[in-house]
C-alpha positions, -999 to 999 in steps of 0.1 A, spaced: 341 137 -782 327 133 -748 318 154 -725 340 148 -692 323 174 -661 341 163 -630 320 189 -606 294 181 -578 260 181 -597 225 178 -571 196 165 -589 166 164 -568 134 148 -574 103 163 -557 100 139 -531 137 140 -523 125 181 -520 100 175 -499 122 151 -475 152 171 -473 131 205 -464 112 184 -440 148 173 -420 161 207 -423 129 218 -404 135 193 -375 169 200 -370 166 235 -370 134 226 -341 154 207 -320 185 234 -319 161 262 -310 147 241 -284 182 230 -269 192 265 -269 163 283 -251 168 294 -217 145 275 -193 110 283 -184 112 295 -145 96 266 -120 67 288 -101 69 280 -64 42 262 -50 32 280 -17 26 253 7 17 252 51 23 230 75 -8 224 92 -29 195 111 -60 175 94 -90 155 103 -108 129 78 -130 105 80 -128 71 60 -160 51 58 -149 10 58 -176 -5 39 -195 -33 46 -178 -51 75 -194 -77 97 -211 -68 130 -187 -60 160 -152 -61 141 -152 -27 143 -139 -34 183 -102 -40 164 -101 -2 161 -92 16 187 -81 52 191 -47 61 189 -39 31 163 -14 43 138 -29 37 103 -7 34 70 -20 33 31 -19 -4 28 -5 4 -15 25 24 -6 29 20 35 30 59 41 23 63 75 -7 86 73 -20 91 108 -36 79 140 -70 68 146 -91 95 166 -125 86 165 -140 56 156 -182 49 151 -205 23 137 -234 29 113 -261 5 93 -238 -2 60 -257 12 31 -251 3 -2 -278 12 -37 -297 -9 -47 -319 -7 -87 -360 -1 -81 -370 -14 -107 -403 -2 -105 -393 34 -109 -359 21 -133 -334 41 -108 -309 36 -78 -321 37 -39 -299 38 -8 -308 4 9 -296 -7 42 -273 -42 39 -285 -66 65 -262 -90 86 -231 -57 80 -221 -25 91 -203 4 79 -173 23 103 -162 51 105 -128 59 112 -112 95 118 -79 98 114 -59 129 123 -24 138 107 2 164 104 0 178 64 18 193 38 -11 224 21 -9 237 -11 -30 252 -42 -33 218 -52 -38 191 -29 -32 182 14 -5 157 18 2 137 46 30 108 53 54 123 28 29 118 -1 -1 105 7 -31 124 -13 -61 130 11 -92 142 -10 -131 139 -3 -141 108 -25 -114 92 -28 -110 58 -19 -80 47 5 -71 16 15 -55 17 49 -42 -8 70 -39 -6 110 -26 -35 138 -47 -67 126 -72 -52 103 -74 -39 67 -100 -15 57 -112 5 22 -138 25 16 -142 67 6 -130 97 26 -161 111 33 -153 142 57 -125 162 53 -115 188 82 -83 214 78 -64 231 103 -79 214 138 -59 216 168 -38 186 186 
């Protein structure tokens, strides 16, 4: 005689164990995390305020720094935010380092034949905790490099000086 059983029989191996444990786990992960109520957004307290900074243009050649002029409206030549208007503008010896090799490190060393401009800008900014924004998104940090664009001339180089809160 045989033996006829008709009912729902599991046989599991280990690794079928191991597998279904393992899906169970996930699942039961990804309902939790669907079901939590949201973590709150802290506000971000941020000003409105005015600031001054100074970009250095780096090695440019002798007298093109006369296509400046104050009042120039200067955008981030990347993204085009508008990010000010030029309110100073002054020439210095470019510098760039150079190796000694006698004494095996790096000396500032005066770049003959160019020279180095800088450019202050002044803008209306966004403040917060975190950063000053100005032109709608436009980072503005000491050491940064920007590349900036004005009527007839492109120019990169570091924000070197960084001034908060001056007055029109």
């Amino acid at each position: 005689m045989e033996h006829n059983t008709s009912g729902f029989r599991l046989r599991l191996n280990l690794f079928d164990g191991i597998v279904l444990i393992a899906a169970l786990a996930v699942g039961a992960f990804l309902i939790w995390n669907r079901l939590k109520p949201a973590a709150p957004i802290p506000a971000v307290p941020t000003t409105q305020d005015t600031v001054r900074y100074t970009v250095r243009f780096q090695r440019w050649a002798p007298g093109t720094s006369s296509l400046i002029a104050e009042g120039d409206q200067i955008a981030d030549n990347i993204k085009n935010y508008e990010i000010g208007h030029v309110v100073a503008v002054e020439t210095a010896p470019a510098r760039m380092q150079v190796l000694d090799h006698e004494n095996h490190r790096y000396v500032w060393a005066e770049a003959e034949n160019f020279e180095d401009v800088l450019v202050t800008i002044q803008s209306p900014c966004v403040t917060s905790d975190e950063s000053i924004t100005v032109g709608g998104g436009y980072q503005v940090r000491v050491g940064a490099m920007a590349y900036l664009k004005g009527e007839g001339y492109l120019g990169s180089g570091p924000i070197v000086a960084l001034e908060q809160g001056v007055q029109q």
